[in-house]
Structure formats: C-alpha cells, structure tokens
C-alpha atoms as a printed R data frame, in Angstrom:
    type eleno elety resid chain resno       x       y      z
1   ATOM     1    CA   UNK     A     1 -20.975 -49.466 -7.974
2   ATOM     2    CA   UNK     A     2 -20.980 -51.496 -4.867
3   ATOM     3    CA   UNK     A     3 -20.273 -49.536 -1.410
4   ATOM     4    CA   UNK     A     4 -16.979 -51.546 -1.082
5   ATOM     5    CA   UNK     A     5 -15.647 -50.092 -4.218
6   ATOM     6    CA   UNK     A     6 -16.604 -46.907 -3.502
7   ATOM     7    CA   UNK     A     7 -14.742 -47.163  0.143
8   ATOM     8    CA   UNK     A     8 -11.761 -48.745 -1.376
9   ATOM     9    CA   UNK     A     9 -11.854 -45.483 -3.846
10  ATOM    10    CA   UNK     A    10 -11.822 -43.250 -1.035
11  ATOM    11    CA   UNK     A    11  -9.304 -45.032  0.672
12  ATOM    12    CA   UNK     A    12  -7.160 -45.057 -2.949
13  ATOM    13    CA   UNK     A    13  -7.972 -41.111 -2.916
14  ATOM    14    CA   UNK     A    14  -6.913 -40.287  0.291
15  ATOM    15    CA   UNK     A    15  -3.957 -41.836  0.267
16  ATOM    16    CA   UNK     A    16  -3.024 -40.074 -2.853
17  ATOM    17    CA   UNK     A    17  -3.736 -36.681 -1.099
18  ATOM    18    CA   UNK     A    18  -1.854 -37.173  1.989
19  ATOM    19    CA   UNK     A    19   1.483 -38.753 -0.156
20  ATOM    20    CA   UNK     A    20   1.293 -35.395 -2.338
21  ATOM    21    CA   UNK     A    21   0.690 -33.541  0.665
22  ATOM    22    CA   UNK     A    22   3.906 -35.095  2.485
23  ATOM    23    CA   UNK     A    23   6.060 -34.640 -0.573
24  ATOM    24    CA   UNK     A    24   4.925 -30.951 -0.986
25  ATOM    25    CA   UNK     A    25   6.062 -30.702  2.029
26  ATOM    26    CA   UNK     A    26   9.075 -32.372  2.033
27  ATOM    27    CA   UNK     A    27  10.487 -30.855 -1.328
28  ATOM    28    CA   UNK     A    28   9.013 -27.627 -0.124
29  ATOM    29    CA   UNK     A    29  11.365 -24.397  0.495
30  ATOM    30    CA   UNK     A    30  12.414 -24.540  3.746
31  ATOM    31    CA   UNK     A    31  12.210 -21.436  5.974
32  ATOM    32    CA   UNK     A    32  12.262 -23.446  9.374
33  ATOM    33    CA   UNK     A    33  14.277 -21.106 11.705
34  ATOM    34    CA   UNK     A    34  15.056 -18.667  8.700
35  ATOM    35    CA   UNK     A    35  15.588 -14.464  9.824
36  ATOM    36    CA   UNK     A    36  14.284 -12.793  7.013
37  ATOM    37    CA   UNK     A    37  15.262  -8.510  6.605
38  ATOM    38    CA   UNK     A    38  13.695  -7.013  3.987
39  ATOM    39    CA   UNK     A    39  10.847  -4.398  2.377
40  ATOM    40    CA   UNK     A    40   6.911  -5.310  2.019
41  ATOM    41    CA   UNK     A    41   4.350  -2.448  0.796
42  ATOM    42    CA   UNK     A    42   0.895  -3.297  2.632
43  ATOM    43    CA   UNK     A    43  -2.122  -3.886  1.128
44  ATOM    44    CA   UNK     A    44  -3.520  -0.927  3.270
45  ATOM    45    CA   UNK     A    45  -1.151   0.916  1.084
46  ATOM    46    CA   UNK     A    46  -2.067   0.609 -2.261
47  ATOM    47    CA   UNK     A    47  -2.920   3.328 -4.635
48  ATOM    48    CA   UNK     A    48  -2.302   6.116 -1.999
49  ATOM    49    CA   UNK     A    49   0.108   8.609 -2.155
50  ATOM    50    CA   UNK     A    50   1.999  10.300  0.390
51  ATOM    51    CA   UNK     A    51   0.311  13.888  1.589
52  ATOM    52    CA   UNK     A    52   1.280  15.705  4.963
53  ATOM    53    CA   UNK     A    53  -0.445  19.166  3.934
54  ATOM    54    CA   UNK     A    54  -4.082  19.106  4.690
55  ATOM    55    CA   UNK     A    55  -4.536  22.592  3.153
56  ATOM    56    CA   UNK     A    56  -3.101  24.172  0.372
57  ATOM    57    CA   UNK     A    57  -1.004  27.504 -0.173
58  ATOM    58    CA   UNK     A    58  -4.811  29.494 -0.052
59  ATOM    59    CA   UNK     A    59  -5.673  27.539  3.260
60  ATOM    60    CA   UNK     A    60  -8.367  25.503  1.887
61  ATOM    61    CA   UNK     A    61  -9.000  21.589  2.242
62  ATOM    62    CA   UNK     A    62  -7.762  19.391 -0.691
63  ATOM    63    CA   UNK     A    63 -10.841  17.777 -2.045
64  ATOM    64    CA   UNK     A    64  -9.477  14.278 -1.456
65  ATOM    65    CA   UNK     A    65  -7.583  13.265  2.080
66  ATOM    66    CA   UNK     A    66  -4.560  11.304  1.487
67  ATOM    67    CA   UNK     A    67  -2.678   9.467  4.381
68  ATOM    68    CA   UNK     A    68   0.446  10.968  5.940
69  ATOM    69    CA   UNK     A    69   2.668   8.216  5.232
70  ATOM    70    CA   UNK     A    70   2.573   5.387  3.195
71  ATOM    71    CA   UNK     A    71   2.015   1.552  5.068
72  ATOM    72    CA   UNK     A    72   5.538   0.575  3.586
73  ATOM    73    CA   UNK     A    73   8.973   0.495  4.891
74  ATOM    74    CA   UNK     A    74  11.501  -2.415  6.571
75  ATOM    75    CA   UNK     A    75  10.008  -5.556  7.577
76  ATOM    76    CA   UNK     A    76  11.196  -8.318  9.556
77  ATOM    77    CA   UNK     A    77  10.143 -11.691  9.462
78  ATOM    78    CA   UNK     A    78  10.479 -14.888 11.385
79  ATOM    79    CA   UNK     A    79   9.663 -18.564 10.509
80  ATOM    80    CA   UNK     A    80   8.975 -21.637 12.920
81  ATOM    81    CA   UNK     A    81   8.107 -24.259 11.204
82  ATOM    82    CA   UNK     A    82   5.452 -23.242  8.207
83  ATOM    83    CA   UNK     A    83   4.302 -20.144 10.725
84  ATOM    84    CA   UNK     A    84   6.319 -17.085 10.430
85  ATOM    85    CA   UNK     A    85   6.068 -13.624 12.414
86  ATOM    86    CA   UNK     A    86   6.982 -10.665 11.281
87  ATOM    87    CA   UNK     A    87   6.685  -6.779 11.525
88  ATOM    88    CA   UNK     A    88   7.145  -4.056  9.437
89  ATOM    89    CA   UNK     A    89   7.924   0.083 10.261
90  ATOM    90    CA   UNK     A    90   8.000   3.008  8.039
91  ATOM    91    CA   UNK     A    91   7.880   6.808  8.824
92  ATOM    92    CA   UNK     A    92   8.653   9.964  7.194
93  ATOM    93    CA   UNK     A    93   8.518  13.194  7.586
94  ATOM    94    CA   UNK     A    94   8.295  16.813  6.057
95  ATOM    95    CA   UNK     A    95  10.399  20.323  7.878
96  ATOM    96    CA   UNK     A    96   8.227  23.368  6.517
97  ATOM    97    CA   UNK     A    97  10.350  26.524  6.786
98  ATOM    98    CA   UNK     A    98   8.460  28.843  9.821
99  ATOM    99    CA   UNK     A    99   6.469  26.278 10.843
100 ATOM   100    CA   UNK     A   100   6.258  22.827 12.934
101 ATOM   101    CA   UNK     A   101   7.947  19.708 11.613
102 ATOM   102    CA   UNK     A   102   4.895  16.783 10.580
103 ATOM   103    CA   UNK     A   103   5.467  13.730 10.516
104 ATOM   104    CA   UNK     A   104   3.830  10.097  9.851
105 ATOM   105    CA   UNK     A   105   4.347   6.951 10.893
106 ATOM   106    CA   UNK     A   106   2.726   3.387 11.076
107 ATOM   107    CA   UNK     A   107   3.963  -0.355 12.510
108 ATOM   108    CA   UNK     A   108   2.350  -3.452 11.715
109 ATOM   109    CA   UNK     A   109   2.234  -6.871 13.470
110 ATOM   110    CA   UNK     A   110   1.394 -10.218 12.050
111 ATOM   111    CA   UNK     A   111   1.461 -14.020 11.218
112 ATOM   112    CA   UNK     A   112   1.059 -16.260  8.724
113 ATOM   113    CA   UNK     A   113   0.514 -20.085  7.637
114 ATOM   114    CA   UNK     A   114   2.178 -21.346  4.441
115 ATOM   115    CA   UNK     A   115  -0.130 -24.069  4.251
116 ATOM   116    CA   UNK     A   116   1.452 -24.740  0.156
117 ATOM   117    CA   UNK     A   117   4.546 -24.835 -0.263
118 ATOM   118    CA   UNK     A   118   6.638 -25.941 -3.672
119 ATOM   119    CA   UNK     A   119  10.706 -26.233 -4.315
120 ATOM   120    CA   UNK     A   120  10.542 -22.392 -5.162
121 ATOM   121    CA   UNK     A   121   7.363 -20.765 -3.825
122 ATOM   122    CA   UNK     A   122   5.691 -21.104 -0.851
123 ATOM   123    CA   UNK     A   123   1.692 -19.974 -0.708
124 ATOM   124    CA   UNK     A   124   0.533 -18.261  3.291
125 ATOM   125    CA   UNK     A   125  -2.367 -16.725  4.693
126 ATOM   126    CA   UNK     A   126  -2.145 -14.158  7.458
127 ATOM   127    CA   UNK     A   127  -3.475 -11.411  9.517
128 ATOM   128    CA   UNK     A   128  -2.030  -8.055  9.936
129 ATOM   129    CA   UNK     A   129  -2.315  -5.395 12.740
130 ATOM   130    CA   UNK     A   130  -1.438  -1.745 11.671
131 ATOM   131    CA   UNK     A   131  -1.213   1.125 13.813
132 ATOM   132    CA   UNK     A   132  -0.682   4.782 12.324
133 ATOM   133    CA   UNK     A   133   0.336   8.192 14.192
134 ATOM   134    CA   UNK     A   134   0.495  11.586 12.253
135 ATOM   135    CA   UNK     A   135   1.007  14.967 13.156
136 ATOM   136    CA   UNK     A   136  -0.009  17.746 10.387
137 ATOM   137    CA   UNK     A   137  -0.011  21.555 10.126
138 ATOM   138    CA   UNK     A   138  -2.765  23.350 10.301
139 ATOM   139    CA   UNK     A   139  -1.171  26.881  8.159
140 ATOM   140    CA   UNK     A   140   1.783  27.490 10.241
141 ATOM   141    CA   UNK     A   141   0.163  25.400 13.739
142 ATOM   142    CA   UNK     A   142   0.821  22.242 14.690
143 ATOM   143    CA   UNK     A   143  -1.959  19.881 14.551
144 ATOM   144    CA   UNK     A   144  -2.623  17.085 17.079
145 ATOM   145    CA   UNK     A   145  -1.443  14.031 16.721
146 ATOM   146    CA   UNK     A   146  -3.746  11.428 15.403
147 ATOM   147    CA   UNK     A   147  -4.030   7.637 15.811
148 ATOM   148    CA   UNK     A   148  -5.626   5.223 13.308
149 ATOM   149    CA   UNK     A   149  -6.216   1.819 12.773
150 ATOM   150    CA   UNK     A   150  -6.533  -0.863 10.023
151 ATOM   151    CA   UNK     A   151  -6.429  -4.818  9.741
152 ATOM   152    CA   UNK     A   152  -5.487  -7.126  6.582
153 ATOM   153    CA   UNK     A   153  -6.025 -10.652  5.505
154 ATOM   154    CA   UNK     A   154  -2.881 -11.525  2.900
155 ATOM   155    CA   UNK     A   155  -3.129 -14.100  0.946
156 ATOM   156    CA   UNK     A   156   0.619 -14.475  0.496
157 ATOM   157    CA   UNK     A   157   2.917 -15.956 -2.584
158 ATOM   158    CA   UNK     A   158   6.529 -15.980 -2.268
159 ATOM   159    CA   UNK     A   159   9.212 -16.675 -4.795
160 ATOM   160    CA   UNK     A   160  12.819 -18.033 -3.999
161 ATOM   161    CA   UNK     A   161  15.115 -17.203 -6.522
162 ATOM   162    CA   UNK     A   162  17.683 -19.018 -3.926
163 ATOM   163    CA   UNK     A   163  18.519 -19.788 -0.704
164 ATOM   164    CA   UNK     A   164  18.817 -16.346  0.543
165 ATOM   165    CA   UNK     A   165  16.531 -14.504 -1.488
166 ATOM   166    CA   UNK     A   166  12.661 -14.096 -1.989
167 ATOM   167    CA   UNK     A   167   9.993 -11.868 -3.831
168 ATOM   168    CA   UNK     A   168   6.661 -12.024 -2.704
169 ATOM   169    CA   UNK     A   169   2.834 -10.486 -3.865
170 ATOM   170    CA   UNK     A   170   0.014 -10.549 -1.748
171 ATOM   171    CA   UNK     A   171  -3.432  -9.987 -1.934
172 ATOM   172    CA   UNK     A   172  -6.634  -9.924  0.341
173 ATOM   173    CA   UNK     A   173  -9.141  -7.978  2.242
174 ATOM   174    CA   UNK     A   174  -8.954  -4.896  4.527
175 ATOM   175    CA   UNK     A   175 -10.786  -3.132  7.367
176 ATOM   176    CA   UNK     A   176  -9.958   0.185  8.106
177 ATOM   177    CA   UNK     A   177 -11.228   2.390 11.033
178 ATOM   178    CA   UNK     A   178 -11.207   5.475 11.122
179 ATOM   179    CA   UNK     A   179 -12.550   8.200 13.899
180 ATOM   180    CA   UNK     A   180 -12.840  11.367 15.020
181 ATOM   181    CA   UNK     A   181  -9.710  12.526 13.914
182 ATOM   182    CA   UNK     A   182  -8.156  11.719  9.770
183 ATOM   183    CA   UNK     A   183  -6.654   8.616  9.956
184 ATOM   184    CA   UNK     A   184  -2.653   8.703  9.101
185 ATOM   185    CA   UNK     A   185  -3.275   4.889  7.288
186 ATOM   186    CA   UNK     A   186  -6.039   5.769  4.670
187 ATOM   187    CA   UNK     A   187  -6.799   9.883  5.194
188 ATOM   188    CA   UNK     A   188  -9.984   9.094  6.223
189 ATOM   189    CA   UNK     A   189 -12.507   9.938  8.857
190 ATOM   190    CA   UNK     A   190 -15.733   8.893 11.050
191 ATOM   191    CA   UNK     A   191 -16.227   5.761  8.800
192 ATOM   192    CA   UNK     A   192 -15.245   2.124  8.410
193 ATOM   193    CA   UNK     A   193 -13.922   1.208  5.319
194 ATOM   194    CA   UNK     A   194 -13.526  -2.198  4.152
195 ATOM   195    CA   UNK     A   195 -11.963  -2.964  0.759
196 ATOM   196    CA   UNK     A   196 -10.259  -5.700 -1.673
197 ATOM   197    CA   UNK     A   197  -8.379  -3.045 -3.847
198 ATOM   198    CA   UNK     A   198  -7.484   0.280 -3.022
199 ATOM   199    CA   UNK     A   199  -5.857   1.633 -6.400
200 ATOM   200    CA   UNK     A   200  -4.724   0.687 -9.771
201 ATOM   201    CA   UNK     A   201  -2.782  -2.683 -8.209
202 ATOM   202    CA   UNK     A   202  -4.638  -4.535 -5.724
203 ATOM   203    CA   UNK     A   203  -2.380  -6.354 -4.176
204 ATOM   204    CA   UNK     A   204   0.692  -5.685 -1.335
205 ATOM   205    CA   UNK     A   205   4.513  -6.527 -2.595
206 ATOM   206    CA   UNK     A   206   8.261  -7.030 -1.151
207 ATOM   207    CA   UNK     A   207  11.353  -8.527 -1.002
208 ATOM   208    CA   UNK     A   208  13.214 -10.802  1.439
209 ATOM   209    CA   UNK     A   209  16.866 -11.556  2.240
210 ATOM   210    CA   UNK     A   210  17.180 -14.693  4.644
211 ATOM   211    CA   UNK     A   211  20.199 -14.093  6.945
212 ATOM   212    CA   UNK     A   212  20.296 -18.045  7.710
C-alpha cells in the first residue's frame, strides 16, 4: 500500500472520529448551566457501616474499627459546559443517656469531565476531596475530636430518565489517610490505605434532580 493511500486513510479516519465526536456531542444530554440537588453515596463509603461506639458494654475494643459516619448524604452539583462542580455533606449523630452526645460528619469537594456523552447518559471522570470530623465516647467521656482524610478518582455514568431527572454509578480508586488518631472516613489508623473496592459493591451511587 502506497504512503498516499495510507495518508488519505488517515485523513478518511480522522474525519470519521471528529464527525462522531461532534454529533456525540451535539445529541448529547445537555447539562450546560443545569443545578442539580440530590443524594450520592461515595466510593470511600462502600461496604462500611455506621459505628460511633469504640467499646462495647464490657469496655473493650471491637475487633474491627468502623467509621463514625457514613461518606453519604445531600449533594449538590453544578455544570458549565461538560465540567460540573459539586459537593456533598452528611452527618449524624448518636445521644447516649449519662453520657456526651458523638457525632460524625464528613464534606466532600470535587469536579468532573464528561468527556462521553449520549442522548441519555453521559460518561465523567473526577476527583474528590473528603474531609471527616468525629467525636466518640470513651465509656461515659468524651473523646477528642478527630480529623481524617481521603481522596477518590470516579469514573462516573449517569442516566437521564428525563429532563429533570438522573441516576448515576461510579466507580474508581481511593486513597485514604489516616493518622494518629481513627479516622471518622474509614475507622482506621497510622496507615495509608489505597483501594478499588471496599465491600461487597465496589462502586459509589446517587440520584439527581436538575432544578433547570
């Protein structure tokens, strides 16, 4: 094959890729300028169960630490063009009788590309930010409160069942630090964890209502 075929073939194939690349764009959803209000469950999350008590009714350590609130709750999300912003905030807490009140908390900051997008789904990768505080009893003391830290890598899908409404999945690596002190995010301590799947689903999910 002669080296002017072969350019004329790359030419032919390039062509091709940018024309499906405009039109995936251009039939895309659109979330241009789109407030989004709804739920998302971290990937940091997954598989862990909420736990303030770090002793039991005999005062003795559980054999496994669990965080002090689980990396879900209300998220809010903002697009501008194909990169959106968005946070997310959840806290709970637990009022022992005769003793302190603990709580847990965490907030997370990010962004994402959706670099595919289709008429119903649109396909992003981002990075995440979370912060956790916790405060726990130790028998009928208050602990002190305790930061922690932990970063994500989604690898987003999202599904438009309209205008208005979207469910999404996501899926991707995390990077957990944890120091001195038990980390409210993963219930760990003096380490650095790093992980694809942390329980029986390895993955993050949510939902979305678009206000405009």
């Amino acid at each position: 094959m002669s080296q002017r075929t072969n350019c004329c073939m790359a030419c032919v194939t390039m062509c091709m890729l940018v024309t499906l690349g405009w039109l995936g764009v251009a039939l895309g959803h659109d979330v241009d300028g789109k407030l989004g209000v709804g739920y998302e469950d971290t990937l940091t999350n997954i598989g862990m169960r909420q736990a303030f008590q770090l002793r039991d009714s005999n005062n003795n350590a559980p054999d496994r630490r669990l965080p002090d609130a689980p990396a879900s709750g209300l998220a809010v999300r903002r697009y501008i063009g194909n990169f959106g912003i968005e946070g997310i905030v959840g806290i709970g807490a637990h009022l022992p009788d005769g003793a302190p009140a603990e709580w847990g908390g965490f907030l997370s900051v990010g962004g994402s590309y959706n670099f595919v997008r289709a008429p119903q789904v649109n396909l992003g990768l981002g990075v995440r930010v979370l912060v956790g505080l916790a405060r726990t009893n130790v028998g009928v003391e208050a602990g002190p409160v305790r930061f922690g830290l932990a970063l994500e890598a989604p690898l987003r899908v999202e599904y438009f069942f309209n205008q208005q409404f979207a469910i999404a999945g996501a899926v991707g690596p995390t990077l957990s630090l944890n120091g001195d002190r038990l980390n409210p995010l993963t219930g760990q301590k003096g380490s650095i964890d790093v992980a694809l799947s942390r329980g029986e689903f390895s993955g993050g999910v949510g939902f979305t209502y678009y206000l405009n």
